[in-house]
N, C-alpha and C positions, 0 to 999 in steps of 0.2 A: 504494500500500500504506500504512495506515495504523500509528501506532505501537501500537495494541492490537493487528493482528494478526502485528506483528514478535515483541510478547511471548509472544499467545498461541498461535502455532501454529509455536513453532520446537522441534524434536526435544529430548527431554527430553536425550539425551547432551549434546546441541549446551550446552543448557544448564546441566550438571550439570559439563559442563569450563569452560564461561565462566567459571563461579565459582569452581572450583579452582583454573585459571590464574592467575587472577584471588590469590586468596588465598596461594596457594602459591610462583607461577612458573610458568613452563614445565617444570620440572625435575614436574610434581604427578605423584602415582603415576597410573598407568592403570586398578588395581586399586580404590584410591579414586574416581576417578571414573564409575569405573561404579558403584560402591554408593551412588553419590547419588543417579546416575539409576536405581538399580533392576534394573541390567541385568549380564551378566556382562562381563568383561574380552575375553573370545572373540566376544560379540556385536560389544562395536566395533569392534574388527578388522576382522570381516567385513560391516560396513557401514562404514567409511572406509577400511581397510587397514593402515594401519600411526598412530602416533601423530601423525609429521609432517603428514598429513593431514587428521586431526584439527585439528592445533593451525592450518590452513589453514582451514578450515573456519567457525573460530570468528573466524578473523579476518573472513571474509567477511559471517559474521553480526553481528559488532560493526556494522563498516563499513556495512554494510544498516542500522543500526538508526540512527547516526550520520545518515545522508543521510535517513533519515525524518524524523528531527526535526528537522532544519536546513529541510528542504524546509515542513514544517508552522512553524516558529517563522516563516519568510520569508512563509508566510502570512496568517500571524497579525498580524505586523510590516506588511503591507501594507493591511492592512483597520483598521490603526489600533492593533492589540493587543498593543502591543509589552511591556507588562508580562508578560502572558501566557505571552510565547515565551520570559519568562529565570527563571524560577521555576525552582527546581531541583525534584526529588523523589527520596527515597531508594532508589526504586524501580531509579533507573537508577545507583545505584554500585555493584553489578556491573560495569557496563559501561568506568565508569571507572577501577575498579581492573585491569580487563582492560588498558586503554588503558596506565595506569602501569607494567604490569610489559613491556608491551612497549617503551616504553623504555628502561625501566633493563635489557631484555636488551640493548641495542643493538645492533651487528656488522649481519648480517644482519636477523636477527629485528625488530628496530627500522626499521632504514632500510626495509625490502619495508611496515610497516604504516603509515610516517609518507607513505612515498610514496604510497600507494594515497590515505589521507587527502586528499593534495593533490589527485592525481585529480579525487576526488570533490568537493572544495571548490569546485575550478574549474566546474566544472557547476552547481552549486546555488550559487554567485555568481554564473554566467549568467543564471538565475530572475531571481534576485534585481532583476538589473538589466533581465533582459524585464519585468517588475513594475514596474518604475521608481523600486522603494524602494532601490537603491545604483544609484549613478555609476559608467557604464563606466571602465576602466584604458586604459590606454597598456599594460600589459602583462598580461593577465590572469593566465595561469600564476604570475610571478613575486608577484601582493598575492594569491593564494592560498596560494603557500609561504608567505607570510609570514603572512597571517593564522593558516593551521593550527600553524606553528613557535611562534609567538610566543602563542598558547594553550596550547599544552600546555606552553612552558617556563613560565608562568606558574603549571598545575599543579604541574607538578614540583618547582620550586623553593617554591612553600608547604608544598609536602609536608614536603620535606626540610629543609628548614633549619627548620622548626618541629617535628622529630622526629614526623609523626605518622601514620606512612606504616601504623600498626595500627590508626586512625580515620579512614579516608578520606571517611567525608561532612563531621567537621569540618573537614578541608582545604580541602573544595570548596567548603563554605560561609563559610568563612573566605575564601577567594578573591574568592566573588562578592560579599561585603561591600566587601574592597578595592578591587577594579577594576572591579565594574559601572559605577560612576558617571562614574568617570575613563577609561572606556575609549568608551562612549558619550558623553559630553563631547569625545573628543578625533575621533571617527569623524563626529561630528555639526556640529563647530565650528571642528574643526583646531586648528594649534598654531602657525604662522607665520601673520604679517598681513602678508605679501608672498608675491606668488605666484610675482616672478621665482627666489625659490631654487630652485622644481625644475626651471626653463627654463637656469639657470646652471649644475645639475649635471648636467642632461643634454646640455647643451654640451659641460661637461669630457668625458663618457662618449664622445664621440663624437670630439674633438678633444684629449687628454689632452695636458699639456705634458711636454716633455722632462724 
């Protein structure tokens, strides 16, 4: 599935809450979201059933839209295009204001979208490395929570500590200004010139002293 037709053939509601949740919360009225999509409050109901559902829904459609482009930039990155794959566009902050509020709901709400992320990471890391452009793990699950954690804290924290959680593309572009270079630098080059530090900590891991 490509990412034009993640944009263009997903349910006008699917996308008229993306954007409300998106903007609003989860708390966004019901009634609101249907006057975006054009539709009554009583339709959505009766095609997802209740709001929760909904609000499932839209996570499954982020998360779909998420693995499209990760899967396409691994692409791109492996045919040499690696500019290509880190460009941002405003097209998709939507998706990443969906992504922020599902953090900052945390409890449930947070932990069921940050999980599923991982999921998905793990897989489209496996690509990656059937492609040959990243190096298998010793642990794969675990450099996928960490990749997907250690991205989004990285959102969040621009976000917020630069007060600008009502301009979310200059966040994001503010971000990728920061740590494009440093983050591909340290992926591509590492950061210790010994390699026995991680054969030493994964000693201790296994043999931990009293």
């Amino acid at each position: 599935m490509s990412r034009e037709h993640v944009f263009t053939h997903v349910d006008p509601i699917i996308e008229a809450a993306v954007h409300s949740f998106g903007r609003l919360g989860f708390g966004a009225p019901l009634r609101g979201i249907a006057a975006d999509a054009g539709v009554s409050a009583a339709l959505i109901i009766k095609r997802y059933g209740s709001k929760d559902a909904l609000h499932a829904a839209c996570d499954a459609h982020v998360r779909e839209w998420i693995r499209v482009v990760k899967s396409q930039n691994i692409d791109a990155a492996a045919r040499g295009q690696l500019l290509s794959a880190i460009v941002d566009s405003d097209e998709l902050l939507p998706m990443f204001a969906y992504i922020m509020q599902s953090l900052l709901a945390g409890g449930d709400v947070g932990r069921q979208f940050v999980d599923g992320m991982i999921v998905d990471a793990e897989q489209y890391m496996h690509d990656a490395v059937e492609k040959g452009l990243v190096k298998p793990s010793r642990d794969e699950h675990a450099r996928a929570r960490y990749l997907v954690t250690s991205a989004l804290g990285s959102l969040l924290l621009t976000t917020l500590l630069d007060g600008q959680t009502a301009d979310l593309g200059a966040a994001f572009r503010q971000m990728q200004r920061e740590t494009a270079a440093p983050m591909i630098e340290l992926y591509t080059e590492g950061v210790f010139t010994r390699g026995d530090v991680l054969d030493d900590y994964l000693r201790y891991l296994d043999d931990p002293p009293d």
